[in-house]
N, C-alpha and C positions, 0 to 999 in steps of 0.2 A: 504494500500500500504506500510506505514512506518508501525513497530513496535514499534520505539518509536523517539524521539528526535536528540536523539546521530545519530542512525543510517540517519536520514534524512542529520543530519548536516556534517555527515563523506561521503556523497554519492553528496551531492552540491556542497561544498568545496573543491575540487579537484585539482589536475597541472597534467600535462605531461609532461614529459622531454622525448627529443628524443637526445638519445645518438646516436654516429656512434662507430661502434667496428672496429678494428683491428687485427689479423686477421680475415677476414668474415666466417672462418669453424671454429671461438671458439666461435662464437654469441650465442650457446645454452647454452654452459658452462659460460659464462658471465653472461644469463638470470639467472641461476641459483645462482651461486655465488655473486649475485645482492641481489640478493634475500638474502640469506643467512644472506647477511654482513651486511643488513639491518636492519634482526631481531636480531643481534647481539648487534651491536651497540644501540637500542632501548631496546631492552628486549622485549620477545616474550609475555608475558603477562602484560607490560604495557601501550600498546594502543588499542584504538578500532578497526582503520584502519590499513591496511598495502599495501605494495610496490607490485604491481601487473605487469606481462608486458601484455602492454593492445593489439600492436601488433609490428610485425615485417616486415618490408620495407626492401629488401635490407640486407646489413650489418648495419641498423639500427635497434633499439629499440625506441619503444614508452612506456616510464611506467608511471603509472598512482600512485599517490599516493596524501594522503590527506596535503593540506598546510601548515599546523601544524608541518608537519614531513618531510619538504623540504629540508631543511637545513640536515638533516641527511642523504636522498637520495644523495644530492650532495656528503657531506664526504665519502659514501660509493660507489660512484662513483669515487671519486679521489683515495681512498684507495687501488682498484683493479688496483693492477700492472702485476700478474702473476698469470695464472693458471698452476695446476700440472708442474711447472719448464718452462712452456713456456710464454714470456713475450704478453702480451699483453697492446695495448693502448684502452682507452675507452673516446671519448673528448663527453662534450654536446654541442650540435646545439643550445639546441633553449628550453625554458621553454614556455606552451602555457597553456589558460584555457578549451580549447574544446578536446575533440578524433578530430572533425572533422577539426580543425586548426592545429592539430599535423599532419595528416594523408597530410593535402597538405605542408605542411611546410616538412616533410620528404622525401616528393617526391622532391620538386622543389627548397631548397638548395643546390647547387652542395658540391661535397664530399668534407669535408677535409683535406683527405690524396690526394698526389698524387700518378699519377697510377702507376708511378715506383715502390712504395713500394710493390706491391702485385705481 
């Protein structure tokens, strides 16, 4: 099942963080640039793991990455002020150990924008 060690202990070890976007038509661009600023910040060849989004609820994100590298997901999370010259906001809800504690925790947090903004 595993290949070796690493790989078991990078696929156990895990968080989700369910961010909420702002606006809700830049969430692809967000996932992406999430991504990005991720592998920036870290260096794309120095870890084993990386910043995956595991799904999308809504104008949320659920992303998956390994413990180790939390603290980097959140910087590259506060980082992300503006895409292509359009500002966006990106807050986190909620850090969880399961998909399946992510997945009801993103449904049943109500939003925190309100709905004026949109």
């Amino acid at each position: 099942m595993f290949n070796n060690l690493n790989q078991y202990i990078n696929m156990k070890v895990a968080r989700y963080i369910i961010v909420e976007v702002h606006p809700e038509e830049a969430i692809d661009k967000v996932a992406n640039e999430l991504v990005r600023l991720f592998e920036k910040i870290v260096g794309i060849g120095l870890f084993k793991g990386r910043l995956l989004i595991a799904d999308k609820i809504g104008n949320r994100l659920i992303i998956r990455v390994p413990t180790r590298y939390l603290k980097y997901a959140r910087y590259a999370i506060l980082a992300l002020r503006k895409i292509e010259n359009t500002p966006v906001t990106v807050l986190t809800v909620s850090v969880t150990g399961t998909i399946r504690k992510a997945r009801a925790q993103a449904r049943s947090i109500p939003s925190l924008f309100d709905q004026e903004l949109s």
